[in-house]
BALOBA-1460 file (C-alpha; in Angstrom, 3 decimals):
// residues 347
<rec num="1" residu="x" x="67.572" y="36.427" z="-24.332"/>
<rec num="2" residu="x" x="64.175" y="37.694" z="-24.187"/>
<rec num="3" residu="x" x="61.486" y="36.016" z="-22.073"/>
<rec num="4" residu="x" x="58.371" y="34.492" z="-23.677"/>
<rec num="5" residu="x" x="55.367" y="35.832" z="-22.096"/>
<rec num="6" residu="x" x="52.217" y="34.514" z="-22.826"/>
<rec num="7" residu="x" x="50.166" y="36.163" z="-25.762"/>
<rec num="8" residu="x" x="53.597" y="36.912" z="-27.735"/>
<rec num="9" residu="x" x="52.268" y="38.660" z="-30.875"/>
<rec num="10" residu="x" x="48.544" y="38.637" z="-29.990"/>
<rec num="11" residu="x" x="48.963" y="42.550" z="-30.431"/>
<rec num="12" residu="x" x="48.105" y="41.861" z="-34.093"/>
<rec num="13" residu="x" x="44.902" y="40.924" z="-35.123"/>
<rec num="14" residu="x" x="45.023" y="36.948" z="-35.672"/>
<rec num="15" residu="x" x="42.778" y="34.071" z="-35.890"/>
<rec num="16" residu="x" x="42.514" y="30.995" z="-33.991"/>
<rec num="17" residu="x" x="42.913" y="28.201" z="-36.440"/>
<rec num="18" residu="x" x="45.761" y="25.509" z="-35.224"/>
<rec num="19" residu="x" x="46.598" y="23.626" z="-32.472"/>
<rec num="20" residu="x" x="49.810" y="24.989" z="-30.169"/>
<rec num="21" residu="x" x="52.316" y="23.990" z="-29.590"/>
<rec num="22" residu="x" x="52.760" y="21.556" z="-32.226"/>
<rec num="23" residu="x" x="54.715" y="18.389" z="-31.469"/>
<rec num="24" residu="x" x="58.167" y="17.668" z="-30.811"/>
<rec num="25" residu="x" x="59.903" y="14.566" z="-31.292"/>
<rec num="26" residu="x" x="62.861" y="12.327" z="-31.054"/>
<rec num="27" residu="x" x="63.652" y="10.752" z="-34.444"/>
<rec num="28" residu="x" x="65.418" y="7.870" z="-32.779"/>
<rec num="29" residu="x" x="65.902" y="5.111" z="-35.137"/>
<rec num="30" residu="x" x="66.546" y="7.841" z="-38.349"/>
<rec num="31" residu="x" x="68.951" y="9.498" z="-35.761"/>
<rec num="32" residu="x" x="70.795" y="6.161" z="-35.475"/>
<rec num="33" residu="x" x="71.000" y="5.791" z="-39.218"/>
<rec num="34" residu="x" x="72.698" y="9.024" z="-38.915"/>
<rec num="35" residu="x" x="75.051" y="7.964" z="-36.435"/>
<rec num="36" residu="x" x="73.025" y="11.487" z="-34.389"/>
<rec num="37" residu="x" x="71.273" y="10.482" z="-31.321"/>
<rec num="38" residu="x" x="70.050" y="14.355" z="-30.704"/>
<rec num="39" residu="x" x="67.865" y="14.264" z="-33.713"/>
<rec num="40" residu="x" x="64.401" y="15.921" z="-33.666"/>
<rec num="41" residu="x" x="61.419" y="16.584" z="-35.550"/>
<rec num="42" residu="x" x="58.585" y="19.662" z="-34.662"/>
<rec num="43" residu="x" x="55.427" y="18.531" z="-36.509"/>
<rec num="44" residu="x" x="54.108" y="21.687" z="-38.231"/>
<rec num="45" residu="x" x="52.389" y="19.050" z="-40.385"/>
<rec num="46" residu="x" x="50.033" y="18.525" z="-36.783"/>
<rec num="47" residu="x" x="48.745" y="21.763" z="-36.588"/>
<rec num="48" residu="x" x="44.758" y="20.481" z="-36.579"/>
<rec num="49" residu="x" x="43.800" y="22.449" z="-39.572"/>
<rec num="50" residu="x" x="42.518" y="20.674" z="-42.910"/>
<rec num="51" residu="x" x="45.461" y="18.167" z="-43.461"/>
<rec num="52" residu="x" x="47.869" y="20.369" z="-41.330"/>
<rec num="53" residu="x" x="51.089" y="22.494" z="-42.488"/>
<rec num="54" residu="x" x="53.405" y="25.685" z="-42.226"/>
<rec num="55" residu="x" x="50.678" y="27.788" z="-43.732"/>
<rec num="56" residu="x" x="48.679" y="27.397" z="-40.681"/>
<rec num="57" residu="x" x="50.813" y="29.867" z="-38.812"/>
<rec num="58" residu="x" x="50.944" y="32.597" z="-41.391"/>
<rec num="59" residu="x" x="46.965" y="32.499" z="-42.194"/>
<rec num="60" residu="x" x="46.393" y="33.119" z="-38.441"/>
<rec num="61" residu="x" x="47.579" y="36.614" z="-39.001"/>
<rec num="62" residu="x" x="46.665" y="37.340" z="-42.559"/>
<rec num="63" residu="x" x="43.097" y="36.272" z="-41.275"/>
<rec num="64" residu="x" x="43.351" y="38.068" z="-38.662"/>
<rec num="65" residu="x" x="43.976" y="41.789" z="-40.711"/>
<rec num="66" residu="x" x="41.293" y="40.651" z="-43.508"/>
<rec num="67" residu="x" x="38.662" y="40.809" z="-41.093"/>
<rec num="68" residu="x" x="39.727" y="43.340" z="-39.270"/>
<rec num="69" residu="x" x="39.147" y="45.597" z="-42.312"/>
<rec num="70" residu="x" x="35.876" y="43.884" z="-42.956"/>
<rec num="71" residu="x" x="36.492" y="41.593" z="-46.049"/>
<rec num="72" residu="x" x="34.023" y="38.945" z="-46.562"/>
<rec num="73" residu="x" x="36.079" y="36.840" z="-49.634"/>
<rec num="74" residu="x" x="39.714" y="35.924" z="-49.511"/>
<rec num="75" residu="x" x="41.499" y="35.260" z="-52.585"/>
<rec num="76" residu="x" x="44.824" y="33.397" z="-52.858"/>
<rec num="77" residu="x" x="46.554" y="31.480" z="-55.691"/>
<rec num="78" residu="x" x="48.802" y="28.710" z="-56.632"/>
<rec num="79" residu="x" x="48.921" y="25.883" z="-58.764"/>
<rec num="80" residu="x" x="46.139" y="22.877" z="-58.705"/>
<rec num="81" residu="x" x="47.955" y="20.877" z="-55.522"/>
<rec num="82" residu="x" x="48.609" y="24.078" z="-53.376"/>
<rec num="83" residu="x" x="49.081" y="23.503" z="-49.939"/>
<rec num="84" residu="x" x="47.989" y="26.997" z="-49.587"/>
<rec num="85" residu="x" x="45.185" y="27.447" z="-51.443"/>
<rec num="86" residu="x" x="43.778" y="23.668" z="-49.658"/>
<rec num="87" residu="x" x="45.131" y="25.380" z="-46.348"/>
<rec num="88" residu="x" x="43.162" y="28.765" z="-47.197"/>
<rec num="89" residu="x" x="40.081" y="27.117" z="-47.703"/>
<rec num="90" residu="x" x="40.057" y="25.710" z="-44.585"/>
<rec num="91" residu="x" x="40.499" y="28.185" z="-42.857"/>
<rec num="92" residu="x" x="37.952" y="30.541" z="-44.365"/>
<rec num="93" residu="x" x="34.918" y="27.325" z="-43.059"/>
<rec num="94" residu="x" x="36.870" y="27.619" z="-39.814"/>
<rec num="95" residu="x" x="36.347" y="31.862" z="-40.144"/>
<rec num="96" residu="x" x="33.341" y="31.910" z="-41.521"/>
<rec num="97" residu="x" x="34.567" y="33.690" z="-44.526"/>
<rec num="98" residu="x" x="34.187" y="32.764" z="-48.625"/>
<rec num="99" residu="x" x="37.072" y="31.100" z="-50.624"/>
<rec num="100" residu="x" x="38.408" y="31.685" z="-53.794"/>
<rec num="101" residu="x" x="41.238" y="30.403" z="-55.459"/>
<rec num="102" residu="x" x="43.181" y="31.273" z="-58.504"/>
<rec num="103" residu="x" x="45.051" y="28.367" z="-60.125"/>
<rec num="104" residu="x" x="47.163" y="28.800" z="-62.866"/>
<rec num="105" residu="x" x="46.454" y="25.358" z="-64.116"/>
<rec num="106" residu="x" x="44.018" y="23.715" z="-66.812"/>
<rec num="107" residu="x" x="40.769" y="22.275" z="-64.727"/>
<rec num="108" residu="x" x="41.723" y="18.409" z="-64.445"/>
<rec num="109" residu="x" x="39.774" y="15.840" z="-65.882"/>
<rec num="110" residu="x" x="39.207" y="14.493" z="-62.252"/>
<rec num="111" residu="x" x="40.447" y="15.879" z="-58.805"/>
<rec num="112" residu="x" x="42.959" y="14.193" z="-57.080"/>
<rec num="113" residu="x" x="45.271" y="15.173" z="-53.775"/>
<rec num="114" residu="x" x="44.371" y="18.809" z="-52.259"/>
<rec num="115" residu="x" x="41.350" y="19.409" z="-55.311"/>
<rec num="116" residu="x" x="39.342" y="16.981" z="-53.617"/>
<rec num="117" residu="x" x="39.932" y="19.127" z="-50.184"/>
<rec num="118" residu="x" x="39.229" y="22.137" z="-51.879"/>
<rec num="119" residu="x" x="35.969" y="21.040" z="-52.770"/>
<rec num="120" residu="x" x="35.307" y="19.327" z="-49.460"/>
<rec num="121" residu="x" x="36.189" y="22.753" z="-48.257"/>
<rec num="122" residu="x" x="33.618" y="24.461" z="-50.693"/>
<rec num="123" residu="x" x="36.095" y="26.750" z="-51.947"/>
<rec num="124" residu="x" x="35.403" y="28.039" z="-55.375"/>
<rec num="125" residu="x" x="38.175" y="27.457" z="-58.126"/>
<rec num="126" residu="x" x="38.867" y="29.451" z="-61.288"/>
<rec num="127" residu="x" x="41.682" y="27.984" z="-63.561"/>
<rec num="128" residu="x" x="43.466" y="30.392" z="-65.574"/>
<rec num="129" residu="x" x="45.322" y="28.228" z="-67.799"/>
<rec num="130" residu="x" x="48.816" y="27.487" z="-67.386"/>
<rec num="131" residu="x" x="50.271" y="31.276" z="-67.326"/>
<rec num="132" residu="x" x="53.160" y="32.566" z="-65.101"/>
<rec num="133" residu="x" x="52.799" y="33.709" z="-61.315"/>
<rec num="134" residu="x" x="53.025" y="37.533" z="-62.423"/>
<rec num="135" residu="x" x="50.044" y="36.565" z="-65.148"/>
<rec num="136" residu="x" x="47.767" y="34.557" z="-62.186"/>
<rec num="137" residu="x" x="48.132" y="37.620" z="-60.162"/>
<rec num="138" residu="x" x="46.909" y="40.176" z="-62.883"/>
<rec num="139" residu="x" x="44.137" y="37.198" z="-63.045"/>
<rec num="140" residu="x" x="43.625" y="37.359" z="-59.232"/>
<rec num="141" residu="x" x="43.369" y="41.152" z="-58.960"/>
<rec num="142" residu="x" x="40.852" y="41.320" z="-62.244"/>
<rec num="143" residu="x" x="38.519" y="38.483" z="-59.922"/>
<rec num="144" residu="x" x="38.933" y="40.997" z="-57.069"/>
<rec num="145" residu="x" x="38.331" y="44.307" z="-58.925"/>
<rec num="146" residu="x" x="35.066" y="42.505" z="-59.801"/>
<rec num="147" residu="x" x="34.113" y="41.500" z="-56.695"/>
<rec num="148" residu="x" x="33.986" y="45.079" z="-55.127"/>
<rec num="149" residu="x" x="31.779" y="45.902" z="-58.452"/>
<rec num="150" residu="x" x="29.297" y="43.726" z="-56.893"/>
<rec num="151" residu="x" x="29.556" y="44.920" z="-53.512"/>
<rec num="152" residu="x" x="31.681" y="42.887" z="-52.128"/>
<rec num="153" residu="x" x="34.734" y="43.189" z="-49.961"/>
<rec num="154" residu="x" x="37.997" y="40.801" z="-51.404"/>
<rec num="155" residu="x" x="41.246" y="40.402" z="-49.115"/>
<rec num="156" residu="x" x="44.012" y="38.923" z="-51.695"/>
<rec num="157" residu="x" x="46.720" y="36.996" z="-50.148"/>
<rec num="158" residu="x" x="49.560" y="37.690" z="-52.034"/>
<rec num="159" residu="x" x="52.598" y="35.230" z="-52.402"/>
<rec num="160" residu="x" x="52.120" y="32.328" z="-50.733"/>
<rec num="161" residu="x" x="51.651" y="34.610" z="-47.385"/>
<rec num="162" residu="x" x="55.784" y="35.216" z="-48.024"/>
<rec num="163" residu="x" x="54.831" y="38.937" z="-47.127"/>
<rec num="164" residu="x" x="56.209" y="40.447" z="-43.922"/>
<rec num="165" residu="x" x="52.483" y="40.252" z="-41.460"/>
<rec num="166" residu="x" x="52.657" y="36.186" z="-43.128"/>
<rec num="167" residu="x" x="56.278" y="35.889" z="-41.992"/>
<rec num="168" residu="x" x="54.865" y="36.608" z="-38.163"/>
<rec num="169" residu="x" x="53.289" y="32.585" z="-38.217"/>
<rec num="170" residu="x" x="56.930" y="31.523" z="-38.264"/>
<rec num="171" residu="x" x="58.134" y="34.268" z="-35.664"/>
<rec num="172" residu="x" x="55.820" y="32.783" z="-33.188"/>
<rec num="173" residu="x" x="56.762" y="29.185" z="-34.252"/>
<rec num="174" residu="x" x="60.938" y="29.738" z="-33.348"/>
<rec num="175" residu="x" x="59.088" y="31.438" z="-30.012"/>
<rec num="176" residu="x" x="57.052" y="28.206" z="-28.961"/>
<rec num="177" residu="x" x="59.884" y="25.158" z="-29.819"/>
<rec num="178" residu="x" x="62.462" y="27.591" z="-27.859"/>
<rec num="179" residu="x" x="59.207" y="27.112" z="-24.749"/>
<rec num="180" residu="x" x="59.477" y="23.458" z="-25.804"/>
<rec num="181" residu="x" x="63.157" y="23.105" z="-25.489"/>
<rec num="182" residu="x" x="63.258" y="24.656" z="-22.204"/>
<rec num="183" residu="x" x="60.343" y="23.287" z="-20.955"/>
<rec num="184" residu="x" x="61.513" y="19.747" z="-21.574"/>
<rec num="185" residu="x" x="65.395" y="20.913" z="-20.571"/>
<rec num="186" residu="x" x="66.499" y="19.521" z="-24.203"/>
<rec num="187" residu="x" x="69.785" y="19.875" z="-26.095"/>
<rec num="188" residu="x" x="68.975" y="21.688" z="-29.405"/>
<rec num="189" residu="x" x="71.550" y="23.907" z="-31.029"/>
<rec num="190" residu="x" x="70.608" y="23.503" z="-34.914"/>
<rec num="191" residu="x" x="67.119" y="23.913" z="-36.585"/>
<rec num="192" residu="x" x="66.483" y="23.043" z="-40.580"/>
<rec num="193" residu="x" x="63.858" y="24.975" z="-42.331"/>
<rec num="194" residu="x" x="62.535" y="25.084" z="-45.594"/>
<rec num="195" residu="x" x="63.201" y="27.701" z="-48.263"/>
<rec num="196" residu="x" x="61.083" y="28.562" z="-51.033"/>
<rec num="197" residu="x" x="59.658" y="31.909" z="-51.165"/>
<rec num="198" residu="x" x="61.133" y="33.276" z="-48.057"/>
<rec num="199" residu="x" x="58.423" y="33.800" z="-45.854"/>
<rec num="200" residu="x" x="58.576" y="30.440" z="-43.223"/>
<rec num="201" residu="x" x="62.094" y="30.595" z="-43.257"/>
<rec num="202" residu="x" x="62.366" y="34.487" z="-42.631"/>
<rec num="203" residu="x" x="60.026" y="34.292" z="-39.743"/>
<rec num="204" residu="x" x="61.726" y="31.962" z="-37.890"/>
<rec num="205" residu="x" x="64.869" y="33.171" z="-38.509"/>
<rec num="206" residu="x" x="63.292" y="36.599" z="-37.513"/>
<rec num="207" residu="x" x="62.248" y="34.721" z="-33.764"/>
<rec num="208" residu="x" x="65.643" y="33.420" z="-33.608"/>
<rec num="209" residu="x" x="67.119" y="36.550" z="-33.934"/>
<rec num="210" residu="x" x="64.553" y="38.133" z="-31.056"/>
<rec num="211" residu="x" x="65.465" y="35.792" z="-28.878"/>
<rec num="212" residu="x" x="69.291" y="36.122" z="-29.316"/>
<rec num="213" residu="x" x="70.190" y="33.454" z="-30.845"/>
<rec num="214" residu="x" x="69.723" y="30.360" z="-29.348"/>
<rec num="215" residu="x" x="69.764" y="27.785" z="-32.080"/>
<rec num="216" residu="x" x="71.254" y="27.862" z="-35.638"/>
<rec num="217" residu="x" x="69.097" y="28.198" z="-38.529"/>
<rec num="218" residu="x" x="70.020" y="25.868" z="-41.425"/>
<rec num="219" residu="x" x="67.601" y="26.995" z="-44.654"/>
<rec num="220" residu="x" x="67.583" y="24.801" z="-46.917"/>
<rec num="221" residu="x" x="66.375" y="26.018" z="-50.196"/>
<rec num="222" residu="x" x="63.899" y="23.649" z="-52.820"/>
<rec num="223" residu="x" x="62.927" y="26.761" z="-54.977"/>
<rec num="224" residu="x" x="65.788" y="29.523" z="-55.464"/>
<rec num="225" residu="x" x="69.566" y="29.501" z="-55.691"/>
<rec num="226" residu="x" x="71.506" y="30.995" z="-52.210"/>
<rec num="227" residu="x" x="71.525" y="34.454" z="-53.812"/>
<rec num="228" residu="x" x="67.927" y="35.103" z="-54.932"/>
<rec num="229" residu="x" x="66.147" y="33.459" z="-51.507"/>
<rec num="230" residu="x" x="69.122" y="35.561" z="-49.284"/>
<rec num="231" residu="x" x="67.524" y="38.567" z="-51.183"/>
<rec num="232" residu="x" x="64.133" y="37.391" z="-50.536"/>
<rec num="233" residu="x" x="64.777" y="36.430" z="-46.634"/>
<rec num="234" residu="x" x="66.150" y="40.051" z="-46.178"/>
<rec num="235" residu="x" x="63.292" y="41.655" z="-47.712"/>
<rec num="236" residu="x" x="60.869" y="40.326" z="-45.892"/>
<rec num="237" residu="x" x="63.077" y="39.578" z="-42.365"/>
<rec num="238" residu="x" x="63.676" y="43.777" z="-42.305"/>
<rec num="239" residu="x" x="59.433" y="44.171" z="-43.316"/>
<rec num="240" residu="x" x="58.418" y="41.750" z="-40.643"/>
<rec num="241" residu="x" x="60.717" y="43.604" z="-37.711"/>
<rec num="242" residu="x" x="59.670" y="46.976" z="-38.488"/>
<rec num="243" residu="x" x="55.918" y="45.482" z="-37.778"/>
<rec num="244" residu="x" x="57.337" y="43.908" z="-34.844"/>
<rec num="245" residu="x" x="58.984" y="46.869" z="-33.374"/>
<rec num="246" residu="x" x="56.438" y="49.013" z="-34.115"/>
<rec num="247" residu="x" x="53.673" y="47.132" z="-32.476"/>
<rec num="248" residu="x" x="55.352" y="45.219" z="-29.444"/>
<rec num="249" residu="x" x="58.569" y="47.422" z="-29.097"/>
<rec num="250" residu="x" x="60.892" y="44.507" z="-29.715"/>
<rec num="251" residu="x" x="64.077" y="44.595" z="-31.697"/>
<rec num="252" residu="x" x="66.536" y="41.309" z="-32.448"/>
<rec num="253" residu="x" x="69.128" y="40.660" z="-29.976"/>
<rec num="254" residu="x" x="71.374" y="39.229" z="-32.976"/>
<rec num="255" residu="x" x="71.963" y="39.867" z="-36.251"/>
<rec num="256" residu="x" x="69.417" y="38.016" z="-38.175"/>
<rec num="257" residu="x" x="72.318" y="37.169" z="-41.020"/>
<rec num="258" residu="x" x="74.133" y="35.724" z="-38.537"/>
<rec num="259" residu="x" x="71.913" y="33.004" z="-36.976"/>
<rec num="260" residu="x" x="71.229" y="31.427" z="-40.708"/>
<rec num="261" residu="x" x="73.253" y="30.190" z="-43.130"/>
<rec num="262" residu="x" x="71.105" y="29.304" z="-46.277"/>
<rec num="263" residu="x" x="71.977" y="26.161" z="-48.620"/>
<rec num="264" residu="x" x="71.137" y="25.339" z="-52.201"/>
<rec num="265" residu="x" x="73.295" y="22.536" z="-52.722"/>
<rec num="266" residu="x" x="69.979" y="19.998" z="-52.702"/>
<rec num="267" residu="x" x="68.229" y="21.964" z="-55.713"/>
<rec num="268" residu="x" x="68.791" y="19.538" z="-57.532"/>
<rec num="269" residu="x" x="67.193" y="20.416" z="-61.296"/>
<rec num="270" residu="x" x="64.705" y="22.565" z="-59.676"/>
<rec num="271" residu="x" x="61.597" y="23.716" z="-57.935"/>
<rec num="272" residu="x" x="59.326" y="20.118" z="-57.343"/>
<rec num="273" residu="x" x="61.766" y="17.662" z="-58.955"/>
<rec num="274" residu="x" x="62.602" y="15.054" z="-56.759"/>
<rec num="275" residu="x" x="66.618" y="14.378" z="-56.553"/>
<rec num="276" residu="x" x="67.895" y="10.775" z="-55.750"/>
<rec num="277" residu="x" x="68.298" y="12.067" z="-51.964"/>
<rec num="278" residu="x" x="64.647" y="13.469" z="-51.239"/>
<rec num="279" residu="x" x="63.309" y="10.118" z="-52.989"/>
<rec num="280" residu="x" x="65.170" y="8.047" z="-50.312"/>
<rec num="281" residu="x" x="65.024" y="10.230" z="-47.370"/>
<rec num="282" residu="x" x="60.617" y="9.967" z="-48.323"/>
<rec num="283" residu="x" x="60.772" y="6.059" z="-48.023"/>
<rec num="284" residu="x" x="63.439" y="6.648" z="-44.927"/>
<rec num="285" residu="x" x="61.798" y="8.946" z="-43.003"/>
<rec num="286" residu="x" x="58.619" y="6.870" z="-43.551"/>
<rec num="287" residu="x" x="60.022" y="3.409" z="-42.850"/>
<rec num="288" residu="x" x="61.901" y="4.525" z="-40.246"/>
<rec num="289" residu="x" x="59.407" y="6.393" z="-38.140"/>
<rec num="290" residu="x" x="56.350" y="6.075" z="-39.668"/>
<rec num="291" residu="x" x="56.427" y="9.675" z="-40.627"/>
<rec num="292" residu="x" x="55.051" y="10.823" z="-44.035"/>
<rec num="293" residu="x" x="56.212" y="13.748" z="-46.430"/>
<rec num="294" residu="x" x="56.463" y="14.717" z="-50.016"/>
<rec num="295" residu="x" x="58.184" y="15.369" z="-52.533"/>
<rec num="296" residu="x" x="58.255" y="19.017" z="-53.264"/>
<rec num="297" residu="x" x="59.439" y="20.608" z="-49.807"/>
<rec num="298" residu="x" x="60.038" y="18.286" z="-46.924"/>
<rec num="299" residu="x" x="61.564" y="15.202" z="-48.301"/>
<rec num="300" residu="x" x="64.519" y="17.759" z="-49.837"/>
<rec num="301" residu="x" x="64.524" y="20.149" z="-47.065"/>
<rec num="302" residu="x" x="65.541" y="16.574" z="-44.749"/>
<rec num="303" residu="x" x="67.430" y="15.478" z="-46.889"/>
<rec num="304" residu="x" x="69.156" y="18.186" z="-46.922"/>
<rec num="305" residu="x" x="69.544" y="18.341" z="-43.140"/>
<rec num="306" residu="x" x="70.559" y="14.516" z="-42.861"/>
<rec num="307" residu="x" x="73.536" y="15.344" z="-45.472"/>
<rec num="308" residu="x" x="74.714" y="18.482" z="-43.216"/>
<rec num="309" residu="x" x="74.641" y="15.897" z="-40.320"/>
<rec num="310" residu="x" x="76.709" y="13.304" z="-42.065"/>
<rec num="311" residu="x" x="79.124" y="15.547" z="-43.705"/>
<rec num="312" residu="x" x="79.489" y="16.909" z="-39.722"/>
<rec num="313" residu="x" x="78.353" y="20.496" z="-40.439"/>
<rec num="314" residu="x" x="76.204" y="20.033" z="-37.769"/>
<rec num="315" residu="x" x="78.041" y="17.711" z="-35.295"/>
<rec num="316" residu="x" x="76.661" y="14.698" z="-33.971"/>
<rec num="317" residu="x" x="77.237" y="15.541" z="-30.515"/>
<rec num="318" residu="x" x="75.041" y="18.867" z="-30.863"/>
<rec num="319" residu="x" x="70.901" y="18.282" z="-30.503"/>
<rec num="320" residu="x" x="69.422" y="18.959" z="-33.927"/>
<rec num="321" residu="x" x="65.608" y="19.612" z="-34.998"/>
<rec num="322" residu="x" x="64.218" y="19.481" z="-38.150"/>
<rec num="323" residu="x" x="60.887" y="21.187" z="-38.868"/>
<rec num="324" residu="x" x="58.182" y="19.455" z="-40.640"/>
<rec num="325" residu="x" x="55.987" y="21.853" z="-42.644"/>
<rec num="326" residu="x" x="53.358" y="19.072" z="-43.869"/>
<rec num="327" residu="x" x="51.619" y="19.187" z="-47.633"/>
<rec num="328" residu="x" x="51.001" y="15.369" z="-47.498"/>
<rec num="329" residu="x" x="48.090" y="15.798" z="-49.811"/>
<rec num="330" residu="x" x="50.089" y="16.149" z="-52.949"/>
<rec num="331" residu="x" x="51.123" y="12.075" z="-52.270"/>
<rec num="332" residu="x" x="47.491" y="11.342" z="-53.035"/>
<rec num="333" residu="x" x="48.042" y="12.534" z="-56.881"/>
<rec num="334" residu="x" x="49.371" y="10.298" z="-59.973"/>
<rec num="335" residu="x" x="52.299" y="12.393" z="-60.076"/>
<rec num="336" residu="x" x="53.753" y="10.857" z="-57.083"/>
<rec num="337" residu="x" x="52.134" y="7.490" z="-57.886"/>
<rec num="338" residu="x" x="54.127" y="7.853" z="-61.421"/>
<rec num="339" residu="x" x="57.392" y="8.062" z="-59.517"/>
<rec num="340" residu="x" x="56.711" y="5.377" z="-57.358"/>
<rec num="341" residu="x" x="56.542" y="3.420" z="-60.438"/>
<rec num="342" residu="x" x="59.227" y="4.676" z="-61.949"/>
<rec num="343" residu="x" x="61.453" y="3.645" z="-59.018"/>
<rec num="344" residu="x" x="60.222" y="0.278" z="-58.473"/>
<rec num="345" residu="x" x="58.047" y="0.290" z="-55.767"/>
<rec num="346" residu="x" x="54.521" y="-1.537" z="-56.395"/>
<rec num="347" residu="x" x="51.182" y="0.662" z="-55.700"/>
């Protein structure tokens, strides 16, 4: 294994914007539900920016390159409750840079859940009506193309930062729990990770690699079935180590395929449905440990990673560590109020 020196990756331009290392925790009383007593959680949903999350790690570096070629606007997109775009907008106050963002939703009647922080934030919002991603982008590049008209210098971040310089956040993140691990002379030997788009998933898989292997990677995917976010993690995993090794002369000391194995069995009917699992691992993991997460990402990617554990794909004598990737702001919305109702709980 390679040795973590201090300043891994600070080779490429980045901005300060979170709070390192991010926590790491027993989950003792879920662990005993589990019949696990090795059972961990890293708390990307700490990392001190806005209302915390994976994005953190990825803006650091896409920051970092937009004002190293001088922009002075960023644009990103997603829908209205974007952990992203709330995430982006933060960090631009914390850069000292302007904030656009592209939603390819109808303006709401009133803001709720991460359109309250991107106001708060003083991010400026253009809805594009409810068109596809390939449509918002077209959208995104038009706002762009008439920025520079006016003299101004726009930095698009593309994707959801699932681009190979975004995957680097998540590179650095498998760098600083291995630290953690062997700092506090813990038992882990499996990691779950989200997978949606790719890019978390392929930069910590990426570290993992680098460092030769020292946990397992379980991806659990919420967006894409196994082929299409395998094709997607390769894409950008081979992108993000050519950057790697050309800039700080590394190569992986395993064969990224080999230190992931990617699941889609917890789908369910798709992309931000909530199956019967992620609704009771969110009360679980709440009532359990006072820990909070949604419905879109977390709740399935744990679930997912508590059903490995009790069908004994991951063994219960082998330290496990789930990572958190935050986007609690979306709970604030009638969406998630509606399916509280719906399953019986009074609000």
């Amino acid at each position: 294994m390679i040795g973590i020196r201090r300043g891994y990756l600070d080779r490429f331009p980045r901005v300060n914007l979170g709070i390192w290392p991010t926590p790491l925790q027993e989950l003792s009383r879920m662990g005993g539900r589990v019949s696990h007593h090795k059972l961990f959680i890293k708390r990307d949903d700490l990392t001190g920016l806005g209302q915390g999350g994976n994005k953190t790690r990825s803006l650091e570096f896409l920051l970092g390159d937009a004002l190293r070629k001088g922009a002075d606007v960023i644009l990103t997109a997603g829908r209205s409750q974007s952990n992203l775009c709330s995430l982006t907008a933060a960090a631009c106050c914390k850069a000292g840079i302007e904030c656009v963002l592209v939603h390819n939703d109808d303006p709401p009647d009133s803001p709720e859940g991460n359109m309250i922080l991107n106001r708060i934030f003083g991010a400026e919002s253009v809805f594009v009506g409810k068109v596809d991603e390939e449509q918002r982008t077209g959208k995104m590049e038009a706002i762009a193309r008439e920025l520079e008209t006016r003299g101004r210098k726009p930095y698009i971040i593309y994707n959801g930062t699932s681009t190979p310089l975004g995957a680097l956040g998540y590179v650095s993140a498998a760098f600083e729990l291995y630290g953690q691990i062997r700092s506090q002379s813990l038992d882990v030997r499996h990691v779950a990770i989200v997978g949606a788009m790719g890019g978390t998933a392929s930069g910590f898989v990426l570290g993992t690699a680098l460092l030769g292997h020292p946990f397992h990677v379980h991806v659990i995917s919420v967006e894409y079935p196994k082929p299409v976010l395998h094709r997607l993690m390769a894409e950008l995993i081979s992108g993000a180590a050519e950057m790697i090794k050309e800039v700080e002369g590394l190569q992986p000391l395993a064969p990224p395929e080999e230190v992931m194995t990617v699941y889609d069995d917890h789908l369910g009917e798709g992309y931000a449905i909530p199956t019967p699992l992620s609704k009771r691992t969110w009360y679980e993991l709440a009532r359990t440990e006072g820990i909070l997460s949604e419905h879109v990402y977390t709740s399935k990617c744990l679930g997912g990673f508590l059903d490995l554990i009790q069908k004994g794909i991951i063994p219960p004598d082998e330290g496990a560590c789930y990572i958190h990737t935050g986007g609690l702001a979306s709970v604030f919305t009638q969406g998630v109020v509606r399916l509280l109702q719906a399953s019986g709980e009074v609000v």
